[in-house]
mmCIF file as gemmi writes it, N, C-alpha and C atoms, coordinates in Angstrom:
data_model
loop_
_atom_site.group_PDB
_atom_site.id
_atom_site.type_symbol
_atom_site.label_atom_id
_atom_site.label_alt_id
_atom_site.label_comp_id
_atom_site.label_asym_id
_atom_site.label_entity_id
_atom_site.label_seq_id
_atom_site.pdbx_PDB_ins_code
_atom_site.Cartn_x
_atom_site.Cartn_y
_atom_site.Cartn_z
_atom_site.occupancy
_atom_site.B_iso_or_equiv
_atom_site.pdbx_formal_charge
_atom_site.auth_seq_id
_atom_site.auth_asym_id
_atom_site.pdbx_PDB_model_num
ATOM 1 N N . UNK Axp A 1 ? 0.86 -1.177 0 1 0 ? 1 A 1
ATOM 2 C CA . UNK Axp A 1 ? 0 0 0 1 0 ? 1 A 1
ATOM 3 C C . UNK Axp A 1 ? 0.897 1.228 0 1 0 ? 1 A 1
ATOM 4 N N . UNK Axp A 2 ? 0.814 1.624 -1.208 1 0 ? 2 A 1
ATOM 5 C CA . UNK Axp A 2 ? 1.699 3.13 -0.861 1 0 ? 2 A 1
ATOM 6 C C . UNK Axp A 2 ? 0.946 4.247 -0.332 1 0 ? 2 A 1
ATOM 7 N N . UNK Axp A 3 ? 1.036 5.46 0.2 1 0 ? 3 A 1
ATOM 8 C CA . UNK Axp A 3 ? 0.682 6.118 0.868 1 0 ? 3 A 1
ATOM 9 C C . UNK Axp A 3 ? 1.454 7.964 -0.136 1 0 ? 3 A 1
ATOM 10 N N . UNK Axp A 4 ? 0.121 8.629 -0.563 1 0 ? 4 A 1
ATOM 11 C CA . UNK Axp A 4 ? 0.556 9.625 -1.098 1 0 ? 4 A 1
ATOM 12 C C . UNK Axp A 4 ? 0.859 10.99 0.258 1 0 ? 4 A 1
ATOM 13 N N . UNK Axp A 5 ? 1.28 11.666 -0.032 1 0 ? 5 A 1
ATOM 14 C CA . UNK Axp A 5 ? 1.907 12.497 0.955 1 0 ? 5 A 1
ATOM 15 C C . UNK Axp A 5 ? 0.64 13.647 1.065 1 0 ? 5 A 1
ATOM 16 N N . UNK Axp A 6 ? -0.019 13.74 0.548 1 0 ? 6 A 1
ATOM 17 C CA . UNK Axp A 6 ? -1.218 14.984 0.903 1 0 ? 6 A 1
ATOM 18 C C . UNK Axp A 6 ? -2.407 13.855 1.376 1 0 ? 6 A 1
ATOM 19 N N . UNK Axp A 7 ? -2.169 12.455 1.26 1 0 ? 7 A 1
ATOM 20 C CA . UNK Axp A 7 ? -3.646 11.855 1.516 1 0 ? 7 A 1
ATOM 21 C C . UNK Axp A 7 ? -3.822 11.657 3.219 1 0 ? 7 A 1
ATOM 22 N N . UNK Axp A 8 ? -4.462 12.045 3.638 1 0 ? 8 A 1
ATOM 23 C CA . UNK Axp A 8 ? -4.381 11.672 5.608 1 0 ? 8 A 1
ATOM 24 C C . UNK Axp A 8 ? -4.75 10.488 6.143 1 0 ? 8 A 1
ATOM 25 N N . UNK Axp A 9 ? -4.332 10.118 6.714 1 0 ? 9 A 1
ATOM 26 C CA . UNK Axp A 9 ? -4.819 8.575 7.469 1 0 ? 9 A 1
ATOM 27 C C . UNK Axp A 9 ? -5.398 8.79 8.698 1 0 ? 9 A 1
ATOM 28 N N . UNK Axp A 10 ? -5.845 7.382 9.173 1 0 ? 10 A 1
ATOM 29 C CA . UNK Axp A 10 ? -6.724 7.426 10.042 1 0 ? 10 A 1
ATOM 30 C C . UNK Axp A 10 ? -6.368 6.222 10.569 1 0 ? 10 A 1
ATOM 31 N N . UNK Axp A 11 ? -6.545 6.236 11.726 1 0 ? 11 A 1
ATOM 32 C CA . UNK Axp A 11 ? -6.199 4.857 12.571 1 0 ? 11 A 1
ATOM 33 C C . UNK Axp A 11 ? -7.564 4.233 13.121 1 0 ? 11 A 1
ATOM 34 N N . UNK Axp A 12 ? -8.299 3.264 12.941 1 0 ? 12 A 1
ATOM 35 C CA . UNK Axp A 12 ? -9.216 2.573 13.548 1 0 ? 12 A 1
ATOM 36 C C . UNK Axp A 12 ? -8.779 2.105 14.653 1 0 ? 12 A 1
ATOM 37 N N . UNK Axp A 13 ? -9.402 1.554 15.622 1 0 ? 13 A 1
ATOM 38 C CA . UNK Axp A 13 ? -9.539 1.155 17.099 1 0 ? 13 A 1
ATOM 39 C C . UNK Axp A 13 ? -10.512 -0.212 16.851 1 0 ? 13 A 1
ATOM 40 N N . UNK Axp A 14 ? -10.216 -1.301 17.326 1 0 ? 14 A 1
ATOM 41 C CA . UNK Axp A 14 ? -10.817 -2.341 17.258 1 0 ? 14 A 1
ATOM 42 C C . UNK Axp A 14 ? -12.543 -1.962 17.684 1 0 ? 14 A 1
ATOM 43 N N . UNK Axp A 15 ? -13.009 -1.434 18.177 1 0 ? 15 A 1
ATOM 44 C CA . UNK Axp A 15 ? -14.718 -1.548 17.829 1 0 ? 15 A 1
ATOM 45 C C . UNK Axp A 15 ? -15.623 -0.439 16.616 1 0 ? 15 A 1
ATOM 46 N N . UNK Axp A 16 ? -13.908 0.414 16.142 1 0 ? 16 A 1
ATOM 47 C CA . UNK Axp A 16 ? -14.418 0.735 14.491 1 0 ? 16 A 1
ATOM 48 C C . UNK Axp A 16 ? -14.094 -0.526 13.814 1 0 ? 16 A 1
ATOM 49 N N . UNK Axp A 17 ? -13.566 -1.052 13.482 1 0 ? 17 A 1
ATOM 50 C CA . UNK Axp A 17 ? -13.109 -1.911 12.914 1 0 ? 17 A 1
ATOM 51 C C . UNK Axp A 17 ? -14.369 -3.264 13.001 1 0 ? 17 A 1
ATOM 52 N N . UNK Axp A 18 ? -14.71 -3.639 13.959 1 0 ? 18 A 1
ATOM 53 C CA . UNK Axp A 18 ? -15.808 -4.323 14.515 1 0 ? 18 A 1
ATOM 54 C C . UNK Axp A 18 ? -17.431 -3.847 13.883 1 0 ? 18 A 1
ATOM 55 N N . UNK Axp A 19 ? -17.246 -2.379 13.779 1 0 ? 19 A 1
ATOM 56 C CA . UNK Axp A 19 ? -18.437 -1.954 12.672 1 0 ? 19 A 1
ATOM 57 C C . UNK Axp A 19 ? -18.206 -1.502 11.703 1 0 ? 19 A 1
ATOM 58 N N . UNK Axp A 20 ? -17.307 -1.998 11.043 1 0 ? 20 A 1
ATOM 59 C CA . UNK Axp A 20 ? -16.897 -1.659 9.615 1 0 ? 20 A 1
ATOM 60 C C . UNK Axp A 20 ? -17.066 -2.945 9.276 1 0 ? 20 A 1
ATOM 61 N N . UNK Axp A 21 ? -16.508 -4.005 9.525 1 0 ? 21 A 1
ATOM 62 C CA . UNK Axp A 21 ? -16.518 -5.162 8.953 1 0 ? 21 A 1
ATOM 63 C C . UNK Axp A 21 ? -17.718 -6.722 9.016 1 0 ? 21 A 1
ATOM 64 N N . UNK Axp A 22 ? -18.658 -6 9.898 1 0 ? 22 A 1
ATOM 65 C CA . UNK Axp A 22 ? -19.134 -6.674 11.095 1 0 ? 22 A 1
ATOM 66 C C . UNK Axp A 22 ? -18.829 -8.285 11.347 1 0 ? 22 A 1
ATOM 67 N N . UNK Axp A 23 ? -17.882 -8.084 11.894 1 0 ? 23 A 1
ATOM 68 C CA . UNK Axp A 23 ? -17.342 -9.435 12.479 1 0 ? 23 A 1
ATOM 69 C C . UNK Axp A 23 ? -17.05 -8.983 14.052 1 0 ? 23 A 1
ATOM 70 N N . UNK Axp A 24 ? -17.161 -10.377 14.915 1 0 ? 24 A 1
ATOM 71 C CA . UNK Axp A 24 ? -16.829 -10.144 16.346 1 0 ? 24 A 1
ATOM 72 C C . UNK Axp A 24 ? -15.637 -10.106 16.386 1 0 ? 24 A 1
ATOM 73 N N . UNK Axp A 25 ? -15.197 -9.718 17.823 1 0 ? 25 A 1
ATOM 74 C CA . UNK Axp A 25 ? -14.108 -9.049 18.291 1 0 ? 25 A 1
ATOM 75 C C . UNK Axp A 25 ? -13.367 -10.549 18.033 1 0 ? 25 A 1
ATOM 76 N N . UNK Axp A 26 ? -13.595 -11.635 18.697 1 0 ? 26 A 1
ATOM 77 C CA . UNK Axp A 26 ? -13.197 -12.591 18.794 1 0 ? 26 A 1
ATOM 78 C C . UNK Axp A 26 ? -12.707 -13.472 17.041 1 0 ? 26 A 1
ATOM 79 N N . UNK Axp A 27 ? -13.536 -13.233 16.271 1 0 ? 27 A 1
ATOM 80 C CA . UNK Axp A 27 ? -13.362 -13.727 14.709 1 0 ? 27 A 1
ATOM 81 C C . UNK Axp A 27 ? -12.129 -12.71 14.067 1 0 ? 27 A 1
ATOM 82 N N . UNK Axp A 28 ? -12.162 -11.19 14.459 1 0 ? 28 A 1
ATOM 83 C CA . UNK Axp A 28 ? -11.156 -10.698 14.275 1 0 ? 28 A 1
ATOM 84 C C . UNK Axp A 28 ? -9.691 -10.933 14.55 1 0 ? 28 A 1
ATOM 85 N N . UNK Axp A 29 ? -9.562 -11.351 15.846 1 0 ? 29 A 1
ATOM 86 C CA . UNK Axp A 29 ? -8.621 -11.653 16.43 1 0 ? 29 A 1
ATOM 87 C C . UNK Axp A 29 ? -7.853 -13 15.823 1 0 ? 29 A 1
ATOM 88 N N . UNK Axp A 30 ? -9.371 -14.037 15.5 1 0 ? 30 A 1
ATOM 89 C CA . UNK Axp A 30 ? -8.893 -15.38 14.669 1 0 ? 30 A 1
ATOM 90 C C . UNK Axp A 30 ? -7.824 -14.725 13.291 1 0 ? 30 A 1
ATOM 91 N N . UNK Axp A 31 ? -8.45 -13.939 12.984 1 0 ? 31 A 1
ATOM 92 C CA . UNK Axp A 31 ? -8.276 -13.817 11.755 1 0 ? 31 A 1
ATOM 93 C C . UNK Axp A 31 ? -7.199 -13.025 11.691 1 0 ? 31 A 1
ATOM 94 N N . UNK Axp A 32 ? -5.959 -12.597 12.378 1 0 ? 32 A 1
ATOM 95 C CA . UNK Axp A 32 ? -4.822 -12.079 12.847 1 0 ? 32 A 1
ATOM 96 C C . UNK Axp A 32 ? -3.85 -12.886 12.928 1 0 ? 32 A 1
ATOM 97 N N . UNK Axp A 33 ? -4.578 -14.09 13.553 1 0 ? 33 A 1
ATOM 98 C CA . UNK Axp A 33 ? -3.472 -14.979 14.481 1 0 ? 33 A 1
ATOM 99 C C . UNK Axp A 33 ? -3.351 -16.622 13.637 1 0 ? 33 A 1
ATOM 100 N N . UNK Axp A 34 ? -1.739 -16.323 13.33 1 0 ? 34 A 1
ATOM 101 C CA . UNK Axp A 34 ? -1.772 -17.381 11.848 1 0 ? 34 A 1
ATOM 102 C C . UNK Axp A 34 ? -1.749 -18.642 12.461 1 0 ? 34 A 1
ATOM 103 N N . UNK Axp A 35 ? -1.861 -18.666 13.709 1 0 ? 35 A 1
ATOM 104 C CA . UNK Axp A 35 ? -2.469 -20.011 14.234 1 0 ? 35 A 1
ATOM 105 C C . UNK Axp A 35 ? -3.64 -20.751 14.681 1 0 ? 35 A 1
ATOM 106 N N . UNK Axp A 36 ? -4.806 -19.799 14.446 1 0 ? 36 A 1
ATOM 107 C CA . UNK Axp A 36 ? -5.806 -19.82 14.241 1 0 ? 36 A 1
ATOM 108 C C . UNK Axp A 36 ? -6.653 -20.708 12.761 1 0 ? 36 A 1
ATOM 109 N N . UNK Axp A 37 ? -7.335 -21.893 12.836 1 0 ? 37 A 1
ATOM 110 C CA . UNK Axp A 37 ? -8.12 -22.329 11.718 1 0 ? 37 A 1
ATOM 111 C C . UNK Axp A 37 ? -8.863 -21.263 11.406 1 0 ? 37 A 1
ATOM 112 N N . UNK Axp A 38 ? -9.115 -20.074 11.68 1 0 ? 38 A 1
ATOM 113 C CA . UNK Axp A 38 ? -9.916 -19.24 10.672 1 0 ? 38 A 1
ATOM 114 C C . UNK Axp A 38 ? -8.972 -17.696 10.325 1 0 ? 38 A 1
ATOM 115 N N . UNK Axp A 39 ? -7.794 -18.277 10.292 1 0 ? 39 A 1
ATOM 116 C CA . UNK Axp A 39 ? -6.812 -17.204 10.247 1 0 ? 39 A 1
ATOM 117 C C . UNK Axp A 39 ? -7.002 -16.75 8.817 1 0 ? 39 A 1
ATOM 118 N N . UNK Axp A 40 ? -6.905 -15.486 8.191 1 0 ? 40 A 1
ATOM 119 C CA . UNK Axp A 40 ? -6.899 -15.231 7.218 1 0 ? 40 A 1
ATOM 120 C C . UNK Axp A 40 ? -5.967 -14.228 6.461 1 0 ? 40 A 1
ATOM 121 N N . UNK Axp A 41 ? -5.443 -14.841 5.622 1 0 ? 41 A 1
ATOM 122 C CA . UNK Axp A 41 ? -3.784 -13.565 5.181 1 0 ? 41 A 1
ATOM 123 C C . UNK Axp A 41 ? -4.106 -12.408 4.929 1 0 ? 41 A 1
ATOM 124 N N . UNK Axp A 42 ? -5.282 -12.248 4.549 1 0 ? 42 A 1
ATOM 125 C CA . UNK Axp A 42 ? -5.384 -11.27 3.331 1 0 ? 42 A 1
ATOM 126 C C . UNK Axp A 42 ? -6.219 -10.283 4.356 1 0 ? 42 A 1
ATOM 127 N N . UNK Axp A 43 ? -6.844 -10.614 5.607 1 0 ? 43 A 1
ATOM 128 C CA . UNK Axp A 43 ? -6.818 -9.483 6.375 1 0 ? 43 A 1
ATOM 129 C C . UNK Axp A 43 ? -5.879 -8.466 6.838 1 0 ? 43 A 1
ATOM 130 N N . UNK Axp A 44 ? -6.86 -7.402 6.83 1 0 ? 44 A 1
ATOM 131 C CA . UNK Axp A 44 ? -5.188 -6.533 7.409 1 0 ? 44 A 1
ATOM 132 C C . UNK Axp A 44 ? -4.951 -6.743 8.787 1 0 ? 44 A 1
ATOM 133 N N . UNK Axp A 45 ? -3.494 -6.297 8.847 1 0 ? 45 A 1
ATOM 134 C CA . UNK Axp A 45 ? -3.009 -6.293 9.903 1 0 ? 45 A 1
ATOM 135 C C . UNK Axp A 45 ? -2.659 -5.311 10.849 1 0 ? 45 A 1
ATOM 136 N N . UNK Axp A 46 ? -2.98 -5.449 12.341 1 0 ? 46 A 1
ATOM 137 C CA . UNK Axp A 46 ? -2.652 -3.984 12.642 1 0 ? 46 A 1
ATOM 138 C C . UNK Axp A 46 ? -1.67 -3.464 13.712 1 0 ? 46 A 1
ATOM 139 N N . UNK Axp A 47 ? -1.652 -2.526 13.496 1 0 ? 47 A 1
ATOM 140 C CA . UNK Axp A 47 ? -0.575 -1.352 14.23 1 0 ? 47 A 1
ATOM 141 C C . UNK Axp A 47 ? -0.215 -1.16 15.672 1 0 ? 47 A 1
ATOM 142 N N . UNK Axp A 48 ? 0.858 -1.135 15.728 1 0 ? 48 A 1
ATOM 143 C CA . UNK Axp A 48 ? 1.079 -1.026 17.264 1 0 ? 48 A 1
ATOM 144 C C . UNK Axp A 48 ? 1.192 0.312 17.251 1 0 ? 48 A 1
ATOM 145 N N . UNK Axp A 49 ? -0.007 1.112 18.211 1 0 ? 49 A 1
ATOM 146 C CA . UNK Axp A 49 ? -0.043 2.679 18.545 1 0 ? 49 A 1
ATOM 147 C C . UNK Axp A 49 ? 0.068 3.174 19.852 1 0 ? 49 A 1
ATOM 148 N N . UNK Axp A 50 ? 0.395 2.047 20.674 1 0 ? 50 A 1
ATOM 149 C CA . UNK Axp A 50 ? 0.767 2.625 22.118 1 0 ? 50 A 1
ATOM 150 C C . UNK Axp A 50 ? 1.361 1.145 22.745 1 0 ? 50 A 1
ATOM 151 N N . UNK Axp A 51 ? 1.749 1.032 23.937 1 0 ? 51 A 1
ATOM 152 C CA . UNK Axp A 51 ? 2.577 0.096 24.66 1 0 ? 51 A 1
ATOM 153 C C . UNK Axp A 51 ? 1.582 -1.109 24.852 1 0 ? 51 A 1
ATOM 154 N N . UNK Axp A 52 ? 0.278 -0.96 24.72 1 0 ? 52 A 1
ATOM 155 C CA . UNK Axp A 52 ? -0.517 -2.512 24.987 1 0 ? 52 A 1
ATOM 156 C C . UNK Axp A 52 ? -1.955 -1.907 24.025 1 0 ? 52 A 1
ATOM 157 N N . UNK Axp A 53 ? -1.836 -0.752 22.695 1 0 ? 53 A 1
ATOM 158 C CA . UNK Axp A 53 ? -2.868 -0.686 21.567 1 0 ? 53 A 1
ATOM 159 C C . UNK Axp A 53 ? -2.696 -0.792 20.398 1 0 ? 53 A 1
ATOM 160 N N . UNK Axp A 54 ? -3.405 -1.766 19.501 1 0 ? 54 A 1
ATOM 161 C CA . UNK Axp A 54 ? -3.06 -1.504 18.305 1 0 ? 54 A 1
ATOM 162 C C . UNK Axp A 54 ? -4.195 -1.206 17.663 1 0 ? 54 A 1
ATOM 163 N N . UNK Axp A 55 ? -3.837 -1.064 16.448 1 0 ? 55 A 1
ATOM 164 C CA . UNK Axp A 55 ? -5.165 0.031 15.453 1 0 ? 55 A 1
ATOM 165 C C . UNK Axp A 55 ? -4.522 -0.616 14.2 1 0 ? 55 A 1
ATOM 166 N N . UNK Axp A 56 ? -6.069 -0.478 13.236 1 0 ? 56 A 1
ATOM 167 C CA . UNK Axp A 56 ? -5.895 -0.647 11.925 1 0 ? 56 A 1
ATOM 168 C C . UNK Axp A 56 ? -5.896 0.261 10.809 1 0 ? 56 A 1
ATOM 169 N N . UNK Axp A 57 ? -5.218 0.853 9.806 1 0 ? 57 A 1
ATOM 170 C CA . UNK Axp A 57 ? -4.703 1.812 8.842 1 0 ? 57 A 1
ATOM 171 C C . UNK Axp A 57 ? -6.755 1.432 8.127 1 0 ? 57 A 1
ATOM 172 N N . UNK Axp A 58 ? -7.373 2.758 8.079 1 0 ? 58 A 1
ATOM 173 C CA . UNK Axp A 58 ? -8.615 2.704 7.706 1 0 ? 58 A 1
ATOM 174 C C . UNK Axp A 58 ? -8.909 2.048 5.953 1 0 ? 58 A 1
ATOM 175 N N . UNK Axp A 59 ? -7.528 2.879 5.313 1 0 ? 59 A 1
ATOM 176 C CA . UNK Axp A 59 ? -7.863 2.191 3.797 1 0 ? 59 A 1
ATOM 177 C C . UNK Axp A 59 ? -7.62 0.733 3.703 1 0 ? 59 A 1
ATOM 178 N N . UNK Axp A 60 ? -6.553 -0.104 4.472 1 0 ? 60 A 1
ATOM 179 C CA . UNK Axp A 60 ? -6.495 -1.041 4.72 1 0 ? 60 A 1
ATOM 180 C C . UNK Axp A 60 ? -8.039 -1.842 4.504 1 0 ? 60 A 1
ATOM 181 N N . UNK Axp A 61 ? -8.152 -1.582 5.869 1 0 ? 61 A 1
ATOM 182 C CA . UNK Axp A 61 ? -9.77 -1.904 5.821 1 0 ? 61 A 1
ATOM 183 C C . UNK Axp A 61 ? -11.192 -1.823 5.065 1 0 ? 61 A 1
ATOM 184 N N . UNK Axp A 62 ? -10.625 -0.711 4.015 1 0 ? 62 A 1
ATOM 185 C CA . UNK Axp A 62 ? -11.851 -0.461 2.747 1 0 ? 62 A 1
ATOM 186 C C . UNK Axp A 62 ? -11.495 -0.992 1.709 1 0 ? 62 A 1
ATOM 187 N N . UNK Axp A 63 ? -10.12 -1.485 2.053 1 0 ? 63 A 1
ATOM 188 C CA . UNK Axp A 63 ? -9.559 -1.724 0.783 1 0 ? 63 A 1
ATOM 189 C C . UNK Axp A 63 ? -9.893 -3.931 0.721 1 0 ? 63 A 1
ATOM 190 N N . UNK Axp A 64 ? -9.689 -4.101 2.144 1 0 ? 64 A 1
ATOM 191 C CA . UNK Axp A 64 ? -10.248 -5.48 2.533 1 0 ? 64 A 1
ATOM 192 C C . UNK Axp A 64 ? -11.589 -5.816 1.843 1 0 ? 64 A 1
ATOM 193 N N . UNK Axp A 65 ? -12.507 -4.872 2.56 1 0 ? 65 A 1
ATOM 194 C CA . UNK Axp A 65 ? -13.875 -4.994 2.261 1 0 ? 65 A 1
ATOM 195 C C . UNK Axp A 65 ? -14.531 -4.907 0.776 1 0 ? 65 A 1
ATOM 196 N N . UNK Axp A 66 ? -13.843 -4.106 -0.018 1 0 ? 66 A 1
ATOM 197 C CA . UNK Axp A 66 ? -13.822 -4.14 -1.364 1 0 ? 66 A 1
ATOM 198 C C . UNK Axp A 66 ? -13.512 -5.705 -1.895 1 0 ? 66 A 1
ATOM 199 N N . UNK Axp A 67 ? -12.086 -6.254 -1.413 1 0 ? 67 A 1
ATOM 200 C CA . UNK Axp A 67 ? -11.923 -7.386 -2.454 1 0 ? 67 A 1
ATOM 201 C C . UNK Axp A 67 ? -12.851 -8.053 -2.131 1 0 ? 67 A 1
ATOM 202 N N . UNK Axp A 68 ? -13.781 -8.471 -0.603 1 0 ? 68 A 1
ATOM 203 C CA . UNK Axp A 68 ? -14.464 -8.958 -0.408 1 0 ? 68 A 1
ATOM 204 C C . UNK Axp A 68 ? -15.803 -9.28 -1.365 1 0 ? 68 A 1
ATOM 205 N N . UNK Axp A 69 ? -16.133 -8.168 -1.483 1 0 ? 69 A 1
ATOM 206 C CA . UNK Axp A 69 ? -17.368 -7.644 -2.026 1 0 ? 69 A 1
ATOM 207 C C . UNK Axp A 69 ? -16.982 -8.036 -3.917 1 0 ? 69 A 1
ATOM 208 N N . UNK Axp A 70 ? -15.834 -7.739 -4.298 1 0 ? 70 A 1
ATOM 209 C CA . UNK Axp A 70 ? -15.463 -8.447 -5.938 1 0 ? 70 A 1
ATOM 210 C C . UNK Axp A 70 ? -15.529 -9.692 -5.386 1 0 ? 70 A 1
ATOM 211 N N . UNK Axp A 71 ? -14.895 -10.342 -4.725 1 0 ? 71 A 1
ATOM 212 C CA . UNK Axp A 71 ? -14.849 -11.62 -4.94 1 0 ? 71 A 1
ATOM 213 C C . UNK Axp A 71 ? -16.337 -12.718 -4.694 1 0 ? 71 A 1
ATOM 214 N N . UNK Axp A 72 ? -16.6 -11.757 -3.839 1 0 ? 72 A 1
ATOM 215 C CA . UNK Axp A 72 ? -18.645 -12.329 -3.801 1 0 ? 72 A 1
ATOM 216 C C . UNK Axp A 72 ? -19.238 -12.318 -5.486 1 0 ? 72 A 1
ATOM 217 N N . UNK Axp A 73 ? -18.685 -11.207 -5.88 1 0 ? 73 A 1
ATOM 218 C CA . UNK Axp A 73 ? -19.707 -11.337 -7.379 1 0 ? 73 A 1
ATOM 219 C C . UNK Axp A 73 ? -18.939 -12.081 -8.617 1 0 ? 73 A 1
ATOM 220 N N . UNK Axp A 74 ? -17.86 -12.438 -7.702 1 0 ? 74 A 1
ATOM 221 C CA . UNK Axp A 74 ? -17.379 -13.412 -9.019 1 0 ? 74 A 1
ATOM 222 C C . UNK Axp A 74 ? -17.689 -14.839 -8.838 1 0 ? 74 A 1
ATOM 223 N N . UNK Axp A 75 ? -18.428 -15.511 -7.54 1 0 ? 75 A 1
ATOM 224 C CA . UNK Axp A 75 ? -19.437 -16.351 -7.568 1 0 ? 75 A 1
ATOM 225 C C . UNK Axp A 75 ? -20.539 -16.465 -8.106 1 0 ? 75 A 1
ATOM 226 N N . UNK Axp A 76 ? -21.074 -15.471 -8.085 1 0 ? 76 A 1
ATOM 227 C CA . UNK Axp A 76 ? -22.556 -14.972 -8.52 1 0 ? 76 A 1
ATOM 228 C C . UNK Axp A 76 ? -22.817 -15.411 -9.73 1 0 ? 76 A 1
């Protein structure tokens, strides 16, 4: 993901993230942890923003939900 220099970011907090995607806190977490059976790569991954918080980069996350949403209609 490159990042243009005038575009601003935004850091999500796990219960934006939780209503952005709607998945539980707990399926999220699966889906982080590559030892998890419902681990998933292609989720994003997120940020360490303080000594015990992490956060997720927001386009990350639109950018997730998008392939999601192509790859649903290429079942269809």
């Amino acid at each position: 993901m490159s990042i243009e220099p005038s575009q601003s970011l935004r850091v999500l907090r796990l219960r934006d993230v939780i209503q952005r995607v709607g998945l539980s806190r707990s399926t999220i977490y699966d889906r982080i942890n590559p030892k998890s059976s419902r681990y998933d790569e292609s989720f994003p991954k997120p940020i360490k923003i303080g000594a015990s918080a992490i956060g997720w980069i927001e386009s990350s996350i639109s950018e997730w939900i998008e392939s999601k949403i192509k790859q649903s209609h290429s079942f269809a």
